[in-house]
C-alpha angles and dihedrals in degrees: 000000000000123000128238110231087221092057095065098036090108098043116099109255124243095270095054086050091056089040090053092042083049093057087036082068104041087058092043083049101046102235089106126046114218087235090057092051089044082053093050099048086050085051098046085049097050086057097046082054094048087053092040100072103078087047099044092038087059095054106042107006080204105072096072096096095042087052101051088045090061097046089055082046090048088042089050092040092050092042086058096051096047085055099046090039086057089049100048077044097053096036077063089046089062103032081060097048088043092055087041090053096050087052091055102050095033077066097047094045106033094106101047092105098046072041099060089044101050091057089074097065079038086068096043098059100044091048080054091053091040099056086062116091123186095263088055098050090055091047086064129118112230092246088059092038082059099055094037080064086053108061090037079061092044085057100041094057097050089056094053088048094045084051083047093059103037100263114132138186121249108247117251150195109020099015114117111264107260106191089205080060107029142060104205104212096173151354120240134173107241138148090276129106106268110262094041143116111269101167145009115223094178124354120250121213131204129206108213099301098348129088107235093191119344118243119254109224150159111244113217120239093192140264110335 
């Protein structure tokens, strides 16, 4: 069965079909949003109209108006598009950079909690270091020299795993009281500036900007 030219006058020829599978792609693939290609079809038809009116005019003198009016519709149409299609594309912008953002801190703070459990063997061994005055550690025996050494390489090491991974300890006496660092406990007069830290009653730690455990301290008043 043979087909009439004039029945397919109106159907898209086979260029425009490759051109419309070739934006179907894009938008499956993600290199094309479907706002942008709504925003390229106004545009191409906002061209064909430009291009339509000496044609038209010959033909019906009358379609001028009518013409002009659709371009503005198609300008006002496309505008619209090209607005919606930067937004969808910024929306994706920020949803990236947010996700971006949550990787980055999820590495950086995977191990607070490991973090928080592990201060407490952190005290112990330095209230065991710190009971333990110069005239003790002569009386030893070697065999408790030796284990004293251990434990000062014990904590020696912690220390070095919790810098490796970011954790750092509160700065003490001298340093100026930071309320986001410090506990203040209680006020003392001391040799240090007033304001500042005079003592550490227990040593605070931080994990990159976040304050693992405040510091508890004795704020100096001053000379006496």
């Amino acid at each position: 069965m043979s087909i009439d030219p004039k029945d397919t006058a109106g159907l898209p020829s086979d260029a425009e079909l490759d051109a419309l599978q070739a934006q179907i792609d894009d938008v499956l693939k993600g290199k094309a949003s479907p706002e942008a290609l709504a925003a390229q079809e106004a545009e191409k038809d906002m061209d064909a109209a430009k291009e339509a009116p000496s044609d038209a005019q010959d033909d019906n003198p009358d379609a001028g108006p009518a013409l002009v009016a659709r371009i503005a519709e198609l300008e006002t149409e496309m505008a619209a598009m090209k607005d919606q299609a930067l937004r969808a594309m910024a929306d994706a912008e920020n949803v990236k950079k947010r996700a971006e953002r949550e990787m980055v801190a999820a590495r950086a703070y995977a191990v607070e909690r490991f973090a928080v459990d592990m201060l407490s063997i952190s005290d112990n061994l330095g209230r065991a270091l710190l009971g333990l005055d110069d005239k003790a550690r002569e009386d030893m025996g070697a065999n408790a020299k030796s284990l004293l050494e251990g434990i000062e390489l014990t904590e020696k090491e912690l220390m070095a795993v919790f810098a490796r991974h970011g954790i750092k300890a509160v700065p003490g006496v001298g340093s100026k009281f930071d309320p986001k660092l410090h506990q203040a406990v209680a006020q003392v007069p001391s040799s240090e500036a007033k304001g500042d830290v005079a003592n550490v009653m227990q040593t605070g730690f931080t994990l990159g900007d976040r304050t693992l455990r405040a510091a508890m301290v004795a704020v100096s008043t001053g000379p006496a």
